[in-house]
C-alpha positions in Angstrom: -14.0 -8.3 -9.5 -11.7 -5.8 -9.1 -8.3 -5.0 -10.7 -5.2 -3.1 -9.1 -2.1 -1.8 -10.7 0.6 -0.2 -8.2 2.9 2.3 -9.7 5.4 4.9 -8.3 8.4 2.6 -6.9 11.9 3.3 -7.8 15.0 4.0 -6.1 15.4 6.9 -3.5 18.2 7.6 -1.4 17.7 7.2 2.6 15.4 10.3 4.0 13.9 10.7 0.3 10.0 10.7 -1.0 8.1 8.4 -3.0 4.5 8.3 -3.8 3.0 4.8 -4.7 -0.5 4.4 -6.2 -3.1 1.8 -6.4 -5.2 2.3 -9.9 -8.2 0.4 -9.7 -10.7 -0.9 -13.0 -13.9 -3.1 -12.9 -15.5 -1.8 -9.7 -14.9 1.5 -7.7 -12.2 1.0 -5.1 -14.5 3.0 -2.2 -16.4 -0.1 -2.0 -13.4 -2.0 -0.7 -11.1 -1.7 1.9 -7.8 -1.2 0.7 -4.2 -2.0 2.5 -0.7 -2.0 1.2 1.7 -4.8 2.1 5.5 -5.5 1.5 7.8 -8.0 1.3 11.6 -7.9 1.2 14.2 -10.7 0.1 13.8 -13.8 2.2 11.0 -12.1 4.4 7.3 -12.7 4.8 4.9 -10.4 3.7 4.1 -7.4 5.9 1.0 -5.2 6.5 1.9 -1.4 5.9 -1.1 1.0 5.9 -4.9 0.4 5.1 -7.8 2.0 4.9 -11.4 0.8 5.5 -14.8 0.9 3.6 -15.4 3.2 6.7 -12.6 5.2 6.0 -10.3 4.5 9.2 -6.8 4.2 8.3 -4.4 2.2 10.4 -0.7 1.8 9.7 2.6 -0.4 11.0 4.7 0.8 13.8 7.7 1.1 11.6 6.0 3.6 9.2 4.0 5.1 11.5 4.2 9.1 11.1 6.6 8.7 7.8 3.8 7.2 5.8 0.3 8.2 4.8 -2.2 6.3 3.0 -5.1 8.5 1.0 -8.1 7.6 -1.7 -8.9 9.9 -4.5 -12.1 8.4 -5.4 -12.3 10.6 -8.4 -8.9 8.3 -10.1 -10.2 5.3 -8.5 -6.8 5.2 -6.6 -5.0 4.9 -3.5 -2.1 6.5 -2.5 0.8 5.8 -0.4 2.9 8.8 0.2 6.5 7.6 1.9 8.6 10.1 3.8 11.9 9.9 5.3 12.2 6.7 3.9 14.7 3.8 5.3 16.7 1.7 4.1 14.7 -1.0 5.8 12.1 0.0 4.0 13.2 -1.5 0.8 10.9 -4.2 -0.4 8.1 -4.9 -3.0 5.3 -3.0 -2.5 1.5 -4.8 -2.9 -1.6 -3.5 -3.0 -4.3 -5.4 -1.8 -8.4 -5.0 -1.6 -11.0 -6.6 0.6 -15.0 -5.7 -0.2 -15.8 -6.6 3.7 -16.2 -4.1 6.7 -13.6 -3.7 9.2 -9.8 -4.1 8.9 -7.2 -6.5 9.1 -3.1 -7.3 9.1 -3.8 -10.6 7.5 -2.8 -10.5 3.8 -5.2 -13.3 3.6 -8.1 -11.4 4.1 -7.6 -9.9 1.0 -8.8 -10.8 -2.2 -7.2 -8.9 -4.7 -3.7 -8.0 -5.4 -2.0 -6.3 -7.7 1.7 -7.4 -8.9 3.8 -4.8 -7.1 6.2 -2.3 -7.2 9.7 -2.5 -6.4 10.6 0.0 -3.7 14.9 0.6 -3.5 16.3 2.8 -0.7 19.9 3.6 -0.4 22.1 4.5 2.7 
């Protein structure tokens, strides 16, 4: 079992920073692969960024190059650093953790969540 509190969201105007993180307790979050996902008002749930047990990291078309996903296994975190950030972009941030090997878009492959972080940006 493993337990993940986001923190970092807020409100930012268009082209602004944020830095979400994903604080981990029970187990260490390097054994797990680790994605974020986010869903907006009246839309499904969407993959973000991950990275695997392995340690590849894969992210979205629409954040690709604006957003980068990092572990500091010494916090028992991951990070997700957001530049230039969109309007589009506003949504509830989740992070998510999976203990098996390889990487998926499926937010059902993942076993534990944490209970997000609001993400505002204004035009």
């Amino acid at each position: 079992q493993v337990q993940l509190v986001e923190s970092g969201g807020g409100l930012v105007q268009a082209g602004g920073s944020l830095r979400l993180s994903c604080a981990a307790s029970g187990r260490a979050l390097y054994s797990f692969g680790v994605a974020w996902f986010r869903q907006a008002p009246g839309k499904e749930r969407e993959f973000v960024a991950s990275t695997t047990r392995g340690g590849s990291l894969y992210y979205a078309d629409s954040v690709k190059g604006r957003f980068t996903i990092s572990r500091d296994n010494a916090k028992n975190t991951v990070v997700l650093q957001m530049n230039s950030l969109k309007p589009e972009d506003t949504a509830v941030y989740y992070c998510a953790a999976r203990s098996t090997y390889g990487t998926t878009w499926s937010s059902s492959d993942y076993d534990y969540w944490g209970q997000g972080t609001q993400v505002t940006v204004s035009s």
